[in-house]
VONUNU-829350 format. One record per residue: x, y, z of N, C-alpha, C, CB in turn; residue in three letters; chain. Coordinates in nm, 2 decimals. Each point is the difference from the previous one (the first is absolute). Glycine has a CB too. Layout:
N
    n_c1    n_c2    n_c3   ca_c1   ca_c2   ca_c3    c_c1    c_c2    c_c3   cb_c1   cb_c2   cb_c3  resn  chain
       X       Y       Z       X       Y       Z       X       Y       Z       X       Y       Z   Ala      A
...
! end
This chain:
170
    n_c1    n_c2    n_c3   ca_c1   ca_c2   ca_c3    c_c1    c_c2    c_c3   cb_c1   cb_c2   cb_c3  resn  chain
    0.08   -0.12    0.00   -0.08    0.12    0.00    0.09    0.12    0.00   -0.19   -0.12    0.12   Unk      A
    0.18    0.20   -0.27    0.09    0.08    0.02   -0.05    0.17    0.07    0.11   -0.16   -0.21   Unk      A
   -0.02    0.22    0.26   -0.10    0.12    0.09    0.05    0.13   -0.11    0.02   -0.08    0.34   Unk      A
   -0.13    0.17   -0.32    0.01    0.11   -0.08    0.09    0.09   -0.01   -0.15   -0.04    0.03   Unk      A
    0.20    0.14   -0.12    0.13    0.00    0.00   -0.03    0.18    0.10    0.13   -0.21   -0.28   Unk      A
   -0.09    0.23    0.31   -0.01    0.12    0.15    0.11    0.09   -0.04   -0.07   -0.18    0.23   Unk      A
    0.01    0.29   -0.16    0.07    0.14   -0.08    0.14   -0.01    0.11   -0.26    0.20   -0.11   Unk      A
    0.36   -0.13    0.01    0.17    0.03    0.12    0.02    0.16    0.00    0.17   -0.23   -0.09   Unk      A
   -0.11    0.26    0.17    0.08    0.13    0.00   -0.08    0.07   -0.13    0.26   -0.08    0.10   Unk      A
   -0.22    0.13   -0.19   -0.02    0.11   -0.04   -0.14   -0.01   -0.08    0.26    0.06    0.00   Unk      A
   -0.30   -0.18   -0.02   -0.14   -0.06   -0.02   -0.11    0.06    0.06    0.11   -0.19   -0.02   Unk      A
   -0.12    0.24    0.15   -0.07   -0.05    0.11   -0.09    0.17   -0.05    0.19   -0.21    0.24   Unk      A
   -0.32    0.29   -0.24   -0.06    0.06   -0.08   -0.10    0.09    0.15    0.02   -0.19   -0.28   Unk      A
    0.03    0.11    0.38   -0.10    0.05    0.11    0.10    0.16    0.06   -0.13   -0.31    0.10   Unk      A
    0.03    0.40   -0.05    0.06    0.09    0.09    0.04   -0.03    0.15   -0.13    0.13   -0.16   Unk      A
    0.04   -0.17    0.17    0.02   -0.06    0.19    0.00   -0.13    0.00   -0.13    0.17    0.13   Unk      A
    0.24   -0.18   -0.03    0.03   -0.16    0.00    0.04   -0.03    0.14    0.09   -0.02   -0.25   Unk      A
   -0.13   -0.11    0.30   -0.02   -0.06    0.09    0.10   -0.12    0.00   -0.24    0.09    0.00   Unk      A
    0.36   -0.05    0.08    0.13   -0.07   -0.02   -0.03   -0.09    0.11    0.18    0.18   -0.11   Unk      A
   -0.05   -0.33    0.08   -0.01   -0.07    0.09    0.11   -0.06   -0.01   -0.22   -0.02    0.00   Unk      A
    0.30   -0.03    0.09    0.16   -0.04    0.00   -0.01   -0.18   -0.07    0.08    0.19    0.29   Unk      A
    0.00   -0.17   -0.34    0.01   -0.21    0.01    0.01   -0.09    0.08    0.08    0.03   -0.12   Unk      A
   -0.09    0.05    0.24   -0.02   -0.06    0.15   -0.15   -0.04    0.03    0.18    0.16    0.09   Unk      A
   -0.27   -0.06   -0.16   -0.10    0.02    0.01   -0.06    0.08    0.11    0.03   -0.16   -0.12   Unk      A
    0.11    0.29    0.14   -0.07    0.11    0.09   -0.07    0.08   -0.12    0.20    0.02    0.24   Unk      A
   -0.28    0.03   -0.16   -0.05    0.15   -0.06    0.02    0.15    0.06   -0.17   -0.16   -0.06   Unk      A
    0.21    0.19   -0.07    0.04    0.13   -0.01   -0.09    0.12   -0.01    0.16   -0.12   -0.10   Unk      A
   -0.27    0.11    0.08   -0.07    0.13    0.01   -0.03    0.00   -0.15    0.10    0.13    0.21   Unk      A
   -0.20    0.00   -0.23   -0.02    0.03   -0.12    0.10    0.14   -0.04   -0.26   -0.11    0.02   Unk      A
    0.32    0.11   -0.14    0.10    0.10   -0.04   -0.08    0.03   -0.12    0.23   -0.08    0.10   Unk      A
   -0.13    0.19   -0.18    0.02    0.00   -0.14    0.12   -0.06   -0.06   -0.13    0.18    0.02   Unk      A
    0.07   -0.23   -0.16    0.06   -0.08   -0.09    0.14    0.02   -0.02   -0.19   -0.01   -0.09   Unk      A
    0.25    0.18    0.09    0.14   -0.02   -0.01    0.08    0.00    0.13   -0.02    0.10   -0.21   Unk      A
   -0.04   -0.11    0.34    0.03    0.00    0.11    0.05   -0.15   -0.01   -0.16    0.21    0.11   Unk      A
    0.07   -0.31   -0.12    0.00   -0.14    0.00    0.12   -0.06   -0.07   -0.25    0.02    0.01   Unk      A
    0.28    0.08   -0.15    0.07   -0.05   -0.07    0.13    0.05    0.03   -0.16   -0.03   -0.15   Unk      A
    0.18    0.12    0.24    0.12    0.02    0.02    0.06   -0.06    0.14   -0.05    0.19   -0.16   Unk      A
   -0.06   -0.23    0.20    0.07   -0.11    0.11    0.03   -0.11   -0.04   -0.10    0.09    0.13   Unk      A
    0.03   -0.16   -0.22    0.04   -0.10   -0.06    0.12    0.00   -0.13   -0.24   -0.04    0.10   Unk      A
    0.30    0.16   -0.13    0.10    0.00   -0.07    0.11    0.00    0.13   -0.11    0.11   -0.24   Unk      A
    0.12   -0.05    0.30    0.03    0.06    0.12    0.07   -0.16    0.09   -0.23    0.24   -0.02   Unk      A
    0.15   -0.33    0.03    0.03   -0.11    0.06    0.04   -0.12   -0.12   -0.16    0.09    0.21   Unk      A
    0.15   -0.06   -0.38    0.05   -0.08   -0.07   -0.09   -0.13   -0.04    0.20    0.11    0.11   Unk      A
   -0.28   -0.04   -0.08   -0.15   -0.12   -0.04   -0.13    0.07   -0.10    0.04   -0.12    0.27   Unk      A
   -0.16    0.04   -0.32   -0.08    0.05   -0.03   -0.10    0.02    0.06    0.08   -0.04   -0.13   Unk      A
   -0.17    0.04    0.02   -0.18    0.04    0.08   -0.05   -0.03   -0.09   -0.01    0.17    0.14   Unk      A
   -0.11   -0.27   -0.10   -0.09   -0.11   -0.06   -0.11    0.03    0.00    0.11   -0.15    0.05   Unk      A
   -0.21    0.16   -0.09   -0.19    0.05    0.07   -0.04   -0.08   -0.05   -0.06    0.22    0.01   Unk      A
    0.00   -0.25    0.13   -0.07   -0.10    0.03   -0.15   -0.09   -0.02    0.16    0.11    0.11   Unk      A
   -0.20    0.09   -0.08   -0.16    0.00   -0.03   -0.02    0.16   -0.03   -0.08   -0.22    0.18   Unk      A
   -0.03    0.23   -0.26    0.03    0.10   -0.08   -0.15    0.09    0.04    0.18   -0.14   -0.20   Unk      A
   -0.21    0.23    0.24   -0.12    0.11   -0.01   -0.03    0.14   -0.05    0.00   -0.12    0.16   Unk      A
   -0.12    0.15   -0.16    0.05    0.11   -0.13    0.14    0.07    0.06   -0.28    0.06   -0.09   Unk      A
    0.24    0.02    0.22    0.11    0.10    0.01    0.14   -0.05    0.08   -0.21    0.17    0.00   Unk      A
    0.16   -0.27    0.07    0.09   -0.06    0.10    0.05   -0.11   -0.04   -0.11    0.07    0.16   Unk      A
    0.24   -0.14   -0.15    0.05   -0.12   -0.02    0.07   -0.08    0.13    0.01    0.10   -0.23   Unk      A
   -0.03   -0.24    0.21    0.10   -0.03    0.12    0.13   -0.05   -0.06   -0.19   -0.08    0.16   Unk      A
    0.32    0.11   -0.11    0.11   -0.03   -0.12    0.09   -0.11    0.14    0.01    0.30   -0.24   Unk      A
    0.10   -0.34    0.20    0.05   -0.09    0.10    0.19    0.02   -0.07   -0.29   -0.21    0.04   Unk      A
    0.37    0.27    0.06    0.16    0.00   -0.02    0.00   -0.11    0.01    0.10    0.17    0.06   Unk      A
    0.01   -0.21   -0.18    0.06   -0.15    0.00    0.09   -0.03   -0.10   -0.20   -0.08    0.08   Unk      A
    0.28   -0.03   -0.07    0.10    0.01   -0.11   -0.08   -0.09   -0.12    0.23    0.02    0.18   Unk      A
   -0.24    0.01   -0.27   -0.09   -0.05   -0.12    0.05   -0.17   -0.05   -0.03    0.31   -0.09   Unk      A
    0.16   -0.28    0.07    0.03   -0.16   -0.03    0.01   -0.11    0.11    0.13    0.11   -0.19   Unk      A
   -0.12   -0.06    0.32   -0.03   -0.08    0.09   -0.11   -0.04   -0.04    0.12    0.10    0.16   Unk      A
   -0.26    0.00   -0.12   -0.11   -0.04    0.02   -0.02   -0.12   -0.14   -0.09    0.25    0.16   Unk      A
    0.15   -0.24   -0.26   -0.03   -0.05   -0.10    0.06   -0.15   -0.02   -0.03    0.24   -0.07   Unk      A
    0.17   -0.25    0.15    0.10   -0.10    0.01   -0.13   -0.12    0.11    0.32    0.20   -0.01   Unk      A
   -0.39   -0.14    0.15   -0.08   -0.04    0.07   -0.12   -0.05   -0.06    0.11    0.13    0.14   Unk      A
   -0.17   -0.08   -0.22   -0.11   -0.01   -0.04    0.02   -0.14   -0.13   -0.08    0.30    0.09   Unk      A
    0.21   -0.31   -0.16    0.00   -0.11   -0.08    0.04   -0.11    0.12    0.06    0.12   -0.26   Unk      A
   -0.01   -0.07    0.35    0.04   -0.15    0.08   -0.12   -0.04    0.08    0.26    0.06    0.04   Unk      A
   -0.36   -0.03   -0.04   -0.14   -0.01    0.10   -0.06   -0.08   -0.14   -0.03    0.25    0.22   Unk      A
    0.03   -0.21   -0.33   -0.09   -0.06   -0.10    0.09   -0.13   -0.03   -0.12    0.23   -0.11   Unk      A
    0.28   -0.30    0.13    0.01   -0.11   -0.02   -0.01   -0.06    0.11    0.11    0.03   -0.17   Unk      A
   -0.13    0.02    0.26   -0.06   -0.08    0.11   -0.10   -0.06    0.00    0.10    0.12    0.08   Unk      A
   -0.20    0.00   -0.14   -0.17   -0.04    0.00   -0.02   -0.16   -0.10   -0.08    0.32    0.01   Unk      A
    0.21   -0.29   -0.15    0.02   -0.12   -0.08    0.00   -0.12    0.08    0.12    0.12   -0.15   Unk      A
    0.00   -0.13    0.23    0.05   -0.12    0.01   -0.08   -0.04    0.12    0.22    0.05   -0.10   Unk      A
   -0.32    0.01    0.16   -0.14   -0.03    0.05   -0.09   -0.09   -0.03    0.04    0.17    0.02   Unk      A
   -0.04   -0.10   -0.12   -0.19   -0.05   -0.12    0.10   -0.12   -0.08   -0.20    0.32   -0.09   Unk      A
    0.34   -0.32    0.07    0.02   -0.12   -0.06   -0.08   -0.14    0.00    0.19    0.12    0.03   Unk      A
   -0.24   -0.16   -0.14   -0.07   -0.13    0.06    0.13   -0.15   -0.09   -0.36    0.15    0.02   Unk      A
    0.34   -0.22    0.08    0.09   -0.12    0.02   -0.09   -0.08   -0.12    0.10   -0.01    0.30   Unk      A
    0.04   -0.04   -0.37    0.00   -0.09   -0.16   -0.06   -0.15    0.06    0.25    0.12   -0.15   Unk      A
   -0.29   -0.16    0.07   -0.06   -0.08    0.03    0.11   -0.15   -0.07   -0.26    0.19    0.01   Unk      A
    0.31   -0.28    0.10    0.06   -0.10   -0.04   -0.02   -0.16   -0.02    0.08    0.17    0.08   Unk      A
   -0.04   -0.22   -0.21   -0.04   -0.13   -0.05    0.09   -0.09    0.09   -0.06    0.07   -0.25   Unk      A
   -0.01   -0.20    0.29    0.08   -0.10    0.04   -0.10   -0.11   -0.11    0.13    0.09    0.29   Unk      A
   -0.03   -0.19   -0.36   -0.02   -0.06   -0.11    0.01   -0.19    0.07    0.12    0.26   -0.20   Unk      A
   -0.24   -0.33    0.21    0.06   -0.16    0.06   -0.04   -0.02   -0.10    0.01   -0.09    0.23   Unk      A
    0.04   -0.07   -0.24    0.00   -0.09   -0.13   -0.10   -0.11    0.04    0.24    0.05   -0.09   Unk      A
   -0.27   -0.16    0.04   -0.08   -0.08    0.01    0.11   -0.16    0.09   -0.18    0.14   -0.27   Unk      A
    0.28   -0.09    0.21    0.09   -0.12    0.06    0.10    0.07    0.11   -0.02   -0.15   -0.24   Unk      A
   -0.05    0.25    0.32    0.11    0.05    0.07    0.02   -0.09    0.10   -0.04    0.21   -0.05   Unk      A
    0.19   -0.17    0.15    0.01   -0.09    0.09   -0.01    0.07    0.18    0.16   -0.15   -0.23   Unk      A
   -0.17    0.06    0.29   -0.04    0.06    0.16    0.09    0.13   -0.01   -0.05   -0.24    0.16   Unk      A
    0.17    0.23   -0.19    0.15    0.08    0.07   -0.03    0.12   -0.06    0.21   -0.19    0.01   Unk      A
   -0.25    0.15   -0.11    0.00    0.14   -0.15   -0.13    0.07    0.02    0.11   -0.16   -0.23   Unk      A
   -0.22    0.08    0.33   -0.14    0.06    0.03    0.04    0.15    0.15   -0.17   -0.35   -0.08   Unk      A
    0.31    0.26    0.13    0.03    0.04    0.14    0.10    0.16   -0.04    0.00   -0.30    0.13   Unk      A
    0.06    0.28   -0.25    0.07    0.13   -0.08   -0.12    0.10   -0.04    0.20   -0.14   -0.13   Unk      A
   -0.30    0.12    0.05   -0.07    0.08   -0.03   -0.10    0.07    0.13    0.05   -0.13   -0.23   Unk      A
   -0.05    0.04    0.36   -0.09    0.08    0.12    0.11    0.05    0.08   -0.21   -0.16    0.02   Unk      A
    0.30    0.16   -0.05    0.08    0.08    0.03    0.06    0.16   -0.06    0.00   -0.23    0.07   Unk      A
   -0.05    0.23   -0.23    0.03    0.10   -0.05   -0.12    0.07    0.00    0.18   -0.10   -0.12   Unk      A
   -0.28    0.02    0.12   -0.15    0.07    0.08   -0.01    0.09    0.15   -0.09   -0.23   -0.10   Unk      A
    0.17    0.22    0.16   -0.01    0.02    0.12    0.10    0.14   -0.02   -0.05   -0.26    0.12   Unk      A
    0.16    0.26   -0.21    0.10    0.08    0.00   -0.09    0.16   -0.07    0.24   -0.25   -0.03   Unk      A
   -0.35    0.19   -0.07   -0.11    0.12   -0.10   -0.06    0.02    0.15   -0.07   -0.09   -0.31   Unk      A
    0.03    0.05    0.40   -0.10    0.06    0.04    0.06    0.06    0.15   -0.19   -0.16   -0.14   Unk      A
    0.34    0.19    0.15    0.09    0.04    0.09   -0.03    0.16   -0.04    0.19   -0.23    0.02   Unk      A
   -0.23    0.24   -0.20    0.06    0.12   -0.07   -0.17    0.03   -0.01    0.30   -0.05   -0.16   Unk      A
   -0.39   -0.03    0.22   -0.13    0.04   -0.02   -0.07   -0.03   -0.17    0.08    0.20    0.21   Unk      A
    0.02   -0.29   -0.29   -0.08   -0.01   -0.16   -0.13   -0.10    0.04    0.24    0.01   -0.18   Unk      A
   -0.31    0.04    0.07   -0.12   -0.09   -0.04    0.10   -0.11   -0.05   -0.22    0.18   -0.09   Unk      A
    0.13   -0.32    0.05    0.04   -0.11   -0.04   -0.06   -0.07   -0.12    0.06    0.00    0.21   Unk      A
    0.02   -0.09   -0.26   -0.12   -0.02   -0.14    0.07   -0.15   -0.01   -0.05    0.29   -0.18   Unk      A
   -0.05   -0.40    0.19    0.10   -0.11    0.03   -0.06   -0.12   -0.12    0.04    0.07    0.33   Unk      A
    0.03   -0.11   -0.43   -0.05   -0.04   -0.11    0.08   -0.15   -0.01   -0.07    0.26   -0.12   Unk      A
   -0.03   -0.38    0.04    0.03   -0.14   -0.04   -0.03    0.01   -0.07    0.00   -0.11    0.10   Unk      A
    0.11    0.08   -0.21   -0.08   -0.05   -0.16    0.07   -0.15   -0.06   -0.01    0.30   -0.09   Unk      A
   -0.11   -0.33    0.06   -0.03   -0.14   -0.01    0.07   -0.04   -0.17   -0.27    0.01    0.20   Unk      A
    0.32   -0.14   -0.30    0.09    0.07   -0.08   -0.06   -0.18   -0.04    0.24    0.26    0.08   Unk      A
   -0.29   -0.23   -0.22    0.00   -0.16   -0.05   -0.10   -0.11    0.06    0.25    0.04   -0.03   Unk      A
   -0.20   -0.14    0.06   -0.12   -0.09    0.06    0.02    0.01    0.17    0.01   -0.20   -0.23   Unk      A
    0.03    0.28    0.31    0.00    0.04    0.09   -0.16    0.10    0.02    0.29   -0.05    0.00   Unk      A
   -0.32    0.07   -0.11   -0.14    0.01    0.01   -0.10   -0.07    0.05    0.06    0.07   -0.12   Unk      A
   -0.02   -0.18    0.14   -0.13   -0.14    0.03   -0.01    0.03    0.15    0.06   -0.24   -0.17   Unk      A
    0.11    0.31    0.24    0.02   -0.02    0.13   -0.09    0.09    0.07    0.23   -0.08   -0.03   Unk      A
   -0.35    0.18   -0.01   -0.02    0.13    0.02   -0.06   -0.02    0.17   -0.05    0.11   -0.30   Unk      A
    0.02   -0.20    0.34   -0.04   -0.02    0.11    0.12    0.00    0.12   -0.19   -0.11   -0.13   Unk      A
    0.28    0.03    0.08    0.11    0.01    0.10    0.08    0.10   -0.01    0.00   -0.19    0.01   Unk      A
    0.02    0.28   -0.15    0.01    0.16    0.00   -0.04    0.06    0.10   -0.01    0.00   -0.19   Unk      A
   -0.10    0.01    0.22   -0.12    0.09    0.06    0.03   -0.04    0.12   -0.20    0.02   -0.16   Unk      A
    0.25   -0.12    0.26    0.02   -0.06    0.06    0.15    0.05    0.07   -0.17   -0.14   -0.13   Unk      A
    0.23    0.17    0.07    0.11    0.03   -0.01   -0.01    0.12    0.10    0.06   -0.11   -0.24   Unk      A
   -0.05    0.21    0.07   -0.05    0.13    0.06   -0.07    0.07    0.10    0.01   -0.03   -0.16   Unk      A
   -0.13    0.00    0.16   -0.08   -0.01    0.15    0.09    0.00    0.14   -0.18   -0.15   -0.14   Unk      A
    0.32    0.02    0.11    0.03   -0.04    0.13    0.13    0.10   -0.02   -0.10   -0.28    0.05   Unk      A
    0.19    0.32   -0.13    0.07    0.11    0.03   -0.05    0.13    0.02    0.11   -0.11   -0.10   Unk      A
   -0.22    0.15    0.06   -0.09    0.11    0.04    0.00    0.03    0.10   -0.12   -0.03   -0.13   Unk      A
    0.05   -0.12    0.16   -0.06    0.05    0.23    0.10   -0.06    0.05   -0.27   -0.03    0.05   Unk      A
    0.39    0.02   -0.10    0.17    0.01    0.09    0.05    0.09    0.03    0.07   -0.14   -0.09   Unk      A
   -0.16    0.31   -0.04    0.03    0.12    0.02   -0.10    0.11    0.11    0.11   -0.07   -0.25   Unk      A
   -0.20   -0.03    0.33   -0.05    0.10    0.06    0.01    0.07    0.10   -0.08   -0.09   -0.11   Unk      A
    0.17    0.03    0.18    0.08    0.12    0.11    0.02    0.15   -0.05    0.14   -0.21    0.06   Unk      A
   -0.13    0.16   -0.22    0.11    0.14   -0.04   -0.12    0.07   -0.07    0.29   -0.11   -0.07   Unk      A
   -0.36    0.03   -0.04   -0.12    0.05   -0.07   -0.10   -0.02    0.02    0.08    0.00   -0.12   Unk      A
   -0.17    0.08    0.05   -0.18   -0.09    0.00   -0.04    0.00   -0.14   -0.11    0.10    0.24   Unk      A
    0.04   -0.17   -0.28    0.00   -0.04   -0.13   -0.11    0.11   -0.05    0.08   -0.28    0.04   Unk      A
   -0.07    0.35   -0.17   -0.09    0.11   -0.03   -0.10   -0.05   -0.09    0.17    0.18    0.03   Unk      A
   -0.17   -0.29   -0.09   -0.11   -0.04   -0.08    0.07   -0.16    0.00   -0.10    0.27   -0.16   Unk      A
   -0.01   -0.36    0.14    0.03   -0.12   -0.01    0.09   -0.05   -0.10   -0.20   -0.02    0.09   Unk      A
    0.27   -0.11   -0.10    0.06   -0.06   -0.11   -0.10   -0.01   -0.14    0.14   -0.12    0.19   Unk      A
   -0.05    0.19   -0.27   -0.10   -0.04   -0.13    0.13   -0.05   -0.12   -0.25    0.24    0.05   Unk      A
    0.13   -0.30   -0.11    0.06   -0.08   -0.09   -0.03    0.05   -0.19   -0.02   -0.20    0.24   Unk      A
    0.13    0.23   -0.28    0.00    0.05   -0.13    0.08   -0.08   -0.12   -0.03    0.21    0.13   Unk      A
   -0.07   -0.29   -0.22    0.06   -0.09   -0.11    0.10   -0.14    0.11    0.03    0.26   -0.25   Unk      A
    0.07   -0.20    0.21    0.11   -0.12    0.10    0.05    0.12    0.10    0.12   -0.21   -0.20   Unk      A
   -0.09    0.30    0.27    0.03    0.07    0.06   -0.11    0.02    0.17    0.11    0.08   -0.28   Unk      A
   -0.06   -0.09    0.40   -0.01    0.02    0.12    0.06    0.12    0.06   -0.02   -0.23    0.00   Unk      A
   -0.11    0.36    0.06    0.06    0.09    0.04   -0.08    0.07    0.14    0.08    0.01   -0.26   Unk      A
    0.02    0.04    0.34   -0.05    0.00    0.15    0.03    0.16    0.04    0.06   -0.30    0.07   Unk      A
   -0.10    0.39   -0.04    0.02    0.12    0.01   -0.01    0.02    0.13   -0.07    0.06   -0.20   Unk      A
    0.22   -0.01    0.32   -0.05    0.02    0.08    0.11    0.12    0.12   -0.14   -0.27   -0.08   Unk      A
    0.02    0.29    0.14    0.00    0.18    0.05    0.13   -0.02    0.16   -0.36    0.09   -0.09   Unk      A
    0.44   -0.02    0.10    0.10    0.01    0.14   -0.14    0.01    0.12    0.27    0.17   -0.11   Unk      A
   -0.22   -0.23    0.18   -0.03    0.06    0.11    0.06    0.05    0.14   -0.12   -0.11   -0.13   Unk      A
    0.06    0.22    0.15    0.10    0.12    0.06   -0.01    0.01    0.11    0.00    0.12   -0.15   Unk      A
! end
């Protein structure tokens, strides 16, 4: 959200003005070249804030500060609202216990970092006939994950493909 762009120093169009330190003391109401010569005076500018017909409120400050502050508050607000990628873990139809025990472990490591999960079997050839013991399968690595997850929509099944979507819990 970008903010409007706000009048500086020699910009500023009001006669009386209502100064305010970057402290956020207030100064009283002056006139405009009074304001400005205190603020040249101390090596800074003057910002306005809010604007009325005759009166303004203006604020001493060093301009690229405020400006250096104001981008570092907006990558902050980013790395906030970031939302977490969502990560595949891939079993096979012939996996084995040890290799079932690697992948709930790399499960555990996504949901340390808070990712969603996306946990897929794909079935390959006449391992199709197996779709029961597929389903079977899955299911039982699933609810091996529920300490960590909860499952966001059931196992579904697409052509030869097994897919299990499931949410951290926090």
């Amino acid at each position: 959200m970008k903010e409007k762009k706000r009048a500086l120093n020699n910009e500023i169009r009001a006669t009386k003005v209502q100064l305010i330190t970057d402290h956020g003391e207030n100064l009283g109401e002056m006139s405009l070249s009074d304001a400005k010569a205190l603020a040249t005076e101390q090596g800074l500018d003057l910002m306005e804030i809010w604007r009325n017909d005759d009166l303004s409120i203006v604020k001493i400050l060093d301009f690229w500060k405020h400006l250096y502050r104001q981008k570092k508050q907006e990558q902050k607000q980013k790395q906030k609202w970031k939302a977490p990628d969502l990560k595949t873990i891939r079993i096979t139809f012939k996996i084995w216990e040890h290799d079932l025990e690697i992948r709930k472990k790399q499960a555990e490591k996504f949901w340390e970092t808070h990712h969603p999960l996306k946990v897929t079997l794909m079935l390959k050839w006449r391992e199709n006939q197996y779709a029961e013991i597929a389903s079977d399968k899955m299911n039982k690595f699933v609810s091996s994950l529920t300490d960590y997850y909860k499952l966001e929509w059931q196992i579904r099944k697409a052509w030869n493909t097994f897919t299990a979507m499931l949410k951290p819990i926090k």
